[in-house]
C-alpha positions in Angstrom: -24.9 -73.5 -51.5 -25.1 -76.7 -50.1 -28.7 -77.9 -49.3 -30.2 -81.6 -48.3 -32.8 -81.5 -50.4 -34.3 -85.1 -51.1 -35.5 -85.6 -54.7 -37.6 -88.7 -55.7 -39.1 -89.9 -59.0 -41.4 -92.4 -59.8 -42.6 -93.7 -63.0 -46.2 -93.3 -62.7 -48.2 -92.9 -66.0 -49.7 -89.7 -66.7 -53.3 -89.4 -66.6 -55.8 -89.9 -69.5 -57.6 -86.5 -68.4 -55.2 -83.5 -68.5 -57.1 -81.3 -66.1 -55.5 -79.4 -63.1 -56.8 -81.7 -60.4 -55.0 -85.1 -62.2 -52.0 -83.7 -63.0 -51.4 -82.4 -59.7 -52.3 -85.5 -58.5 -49.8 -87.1 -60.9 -47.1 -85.0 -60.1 -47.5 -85.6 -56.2 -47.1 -89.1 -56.6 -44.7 -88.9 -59.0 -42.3 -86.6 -56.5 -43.3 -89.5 -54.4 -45.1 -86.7 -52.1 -48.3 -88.8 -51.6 -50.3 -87.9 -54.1 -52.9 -90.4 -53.3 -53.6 -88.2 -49.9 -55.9 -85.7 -51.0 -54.3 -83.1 -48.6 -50.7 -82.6 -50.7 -52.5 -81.8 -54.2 -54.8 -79.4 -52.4 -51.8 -77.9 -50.8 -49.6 -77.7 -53.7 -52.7 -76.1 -55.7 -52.9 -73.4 -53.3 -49.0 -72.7 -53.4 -48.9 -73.0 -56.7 -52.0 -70.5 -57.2 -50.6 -68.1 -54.5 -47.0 -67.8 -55.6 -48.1 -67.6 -59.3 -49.7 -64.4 -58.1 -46.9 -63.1 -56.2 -48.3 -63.1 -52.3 -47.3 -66.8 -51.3 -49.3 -68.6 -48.2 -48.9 -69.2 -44.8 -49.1 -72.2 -43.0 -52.3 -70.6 -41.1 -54.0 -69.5 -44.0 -53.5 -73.5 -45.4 -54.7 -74.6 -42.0 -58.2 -72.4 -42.3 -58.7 -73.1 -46.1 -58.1 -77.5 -45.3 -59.5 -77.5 -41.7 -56.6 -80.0 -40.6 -54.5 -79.3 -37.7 -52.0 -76.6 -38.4 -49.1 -79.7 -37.2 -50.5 -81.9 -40.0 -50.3 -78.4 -43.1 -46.4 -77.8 -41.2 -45.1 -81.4 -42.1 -46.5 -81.5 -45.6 -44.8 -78.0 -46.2 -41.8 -79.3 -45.0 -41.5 -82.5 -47.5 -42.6 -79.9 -50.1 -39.5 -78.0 -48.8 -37.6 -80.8 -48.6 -37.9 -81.9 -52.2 -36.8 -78.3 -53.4 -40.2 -77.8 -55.3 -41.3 -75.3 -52.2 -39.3 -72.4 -50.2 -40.3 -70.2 -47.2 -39.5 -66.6 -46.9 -40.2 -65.5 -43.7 -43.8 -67.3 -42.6 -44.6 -67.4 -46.0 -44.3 -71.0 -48.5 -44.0 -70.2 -52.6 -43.1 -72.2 -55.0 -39.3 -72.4 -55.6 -39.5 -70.6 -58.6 -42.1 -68.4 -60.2 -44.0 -71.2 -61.7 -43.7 -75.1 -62.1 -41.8 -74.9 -65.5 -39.3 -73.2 -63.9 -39.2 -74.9 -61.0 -39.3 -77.8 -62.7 -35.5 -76.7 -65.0 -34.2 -75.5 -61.6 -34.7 -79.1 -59.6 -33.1 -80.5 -63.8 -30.2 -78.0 -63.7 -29.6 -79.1 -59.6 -29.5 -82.5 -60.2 -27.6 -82.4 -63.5 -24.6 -80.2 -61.5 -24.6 -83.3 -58.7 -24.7 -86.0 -61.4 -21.4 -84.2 -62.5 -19.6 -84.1 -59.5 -21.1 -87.8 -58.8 -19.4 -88.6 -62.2 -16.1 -87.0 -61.2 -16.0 -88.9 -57.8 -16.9 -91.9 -59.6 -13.9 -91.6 -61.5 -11.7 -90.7 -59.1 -13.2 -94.0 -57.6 -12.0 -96.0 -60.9 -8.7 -94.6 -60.8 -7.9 -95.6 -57.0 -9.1 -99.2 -57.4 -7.1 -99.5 -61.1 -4.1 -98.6 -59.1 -3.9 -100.7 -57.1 -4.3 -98.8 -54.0 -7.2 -101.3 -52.4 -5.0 -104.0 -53.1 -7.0 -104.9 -56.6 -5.3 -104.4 -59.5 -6.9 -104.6 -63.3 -5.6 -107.2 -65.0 -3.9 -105.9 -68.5 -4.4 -107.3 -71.6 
């Protein structure tokens, strides 16, 4: 399955205080999904809570619990979406998998499979410019 999922890491340190709220926090920004906005680790709480438990959320029940407009709750779910940590089934969001760690080796195993093909096109690349065929040749030794 071919998706268009957009996956972006930072290097930001890791907090000095391991509680929930910081490393949220950390892994927002670090996902580069704004984790300096309060609203996205509040969100991503909630999902996390609610799909850990089975029953999901909707993007009214987000609205209600943040008080923001429902527009604002929709285009945060959507770069959640987007980043493959978040999917909807039917008007419900939940995490992509049953909980972050395996979430987590799901986004790994994605992104390992494309570095793979990347690899192979990569080489294919080499072999076309060694041959000559853009009019560059290696020189041989």
């Amino acid at each position: 399955m071919v998706t268009k999922e957009k996956i972006v890491i930072r290097q930001v340190n890791r907090p000095s205080k391991e509680n929930v709220d910081a490393l949220v926090n950390w892994f927002c920004e670090t996902l580069d999904l704004g984790g300096r906005d309060a609203l996205q680790p509040v969100m991503l709480k909630e999902i996390i809570n609610r799909s850990m438990n089975g029953s999901g959320v909707t993007s009214k029940e987000l609205n209600s619990k943040l008080d923001m407009p429902r527009t604002t709750v929709i285009y945060h779910l959507n770069r959640f979406i987007y980043s493959g940590i978040v999917v909807r089934k039917g008007r419900r969001y939940y995490l992509r998998s049953e909980d972050m760690t395996s979430t987590m080796e799901e986004l790994q195993a994605d992104m390992e499979r494309d570095f793979v093909r990347l690899i192979e096109f990569a080489e294919k690349m080499d072999a076309l410019f060694e041959s000559g065929f853009y009019g560059r040749r290696r020189s041989r030794k």
